[in-house]
C-alpha positions as CSV (number, residue, x, y, z in Angstrom):
1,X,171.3,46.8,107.1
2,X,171.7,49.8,104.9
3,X,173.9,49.9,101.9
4,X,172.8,53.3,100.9
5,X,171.8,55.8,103.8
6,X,170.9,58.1,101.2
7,X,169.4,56.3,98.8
8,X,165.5,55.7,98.8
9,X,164.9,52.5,100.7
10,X,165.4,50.4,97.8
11,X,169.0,49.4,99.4
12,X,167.2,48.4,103.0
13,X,167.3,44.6,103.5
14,X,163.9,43.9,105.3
15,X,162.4,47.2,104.1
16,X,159.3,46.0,105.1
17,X,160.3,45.0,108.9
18,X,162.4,48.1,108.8
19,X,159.0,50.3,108.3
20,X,157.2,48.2,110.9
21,X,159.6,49.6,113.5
22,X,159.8,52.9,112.6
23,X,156.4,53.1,112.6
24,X,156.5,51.7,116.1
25,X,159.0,54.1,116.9
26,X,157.0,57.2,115.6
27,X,153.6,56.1,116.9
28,X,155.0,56.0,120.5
29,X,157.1,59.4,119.9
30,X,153.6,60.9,118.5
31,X,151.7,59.4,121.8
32,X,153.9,60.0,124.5
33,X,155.8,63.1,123.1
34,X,159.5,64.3,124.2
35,X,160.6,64.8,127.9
36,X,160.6,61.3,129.0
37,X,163.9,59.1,130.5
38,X,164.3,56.0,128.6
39,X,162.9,53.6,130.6
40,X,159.2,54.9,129.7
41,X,160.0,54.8,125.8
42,X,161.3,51.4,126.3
43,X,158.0,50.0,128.2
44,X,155.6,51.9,125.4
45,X,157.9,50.5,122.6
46,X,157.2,46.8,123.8
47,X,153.4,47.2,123.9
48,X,153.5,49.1,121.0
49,X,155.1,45.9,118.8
50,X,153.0,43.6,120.7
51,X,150.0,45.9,119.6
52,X,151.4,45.6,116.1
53,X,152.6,41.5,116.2
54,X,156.3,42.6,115.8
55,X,158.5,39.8,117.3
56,X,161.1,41.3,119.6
57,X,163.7,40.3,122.7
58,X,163.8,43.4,125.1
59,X,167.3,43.9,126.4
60,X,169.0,41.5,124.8
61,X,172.5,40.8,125.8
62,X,175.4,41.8,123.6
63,X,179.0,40.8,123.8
64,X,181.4,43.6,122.4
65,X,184.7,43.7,122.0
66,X,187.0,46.2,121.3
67,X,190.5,45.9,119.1
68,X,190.4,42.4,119.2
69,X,189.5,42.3,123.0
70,X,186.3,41.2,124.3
71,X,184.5,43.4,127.3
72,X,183.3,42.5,130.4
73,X,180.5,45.2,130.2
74,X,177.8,43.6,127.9
């Protein structure tokens, strides 16, 4: 969560997890490059954090709801 988007990352609660990711993130944007449909990010982002030992559900299921309603869509 941020408190501060433009602060330094001192405001980030689990700064460290929070550069874990990114650096997930940026490792598989560096490997595969741009061009891809999402699908193929998704796949390389789950080896990646097994690669690095970063716990993570893929596709987790979200309830929303909007103005007080919940949706069907999840």
């Amino acid at each position: 969560m941020i408190t501060n988007m433009a602060g330094t990352g001192q405001d980030l609660l689990f700064k460290d997890e929070c550069y874990r990711i990114v650096g997930a993130c940026m490792e598989v944007h560096r490997t595969l490059g741009c061009g891809f449909l999402e699908p193929i990010y998704q796949e390389a982002l789950a080896m990646e954090f097994q690669l690095k030992g970063i716990p993570y559900e893929r596709e987790k299921e979200l309830g929303v709801s909007y103005k007080g309603m919940t949706l069907v869509k999840k």
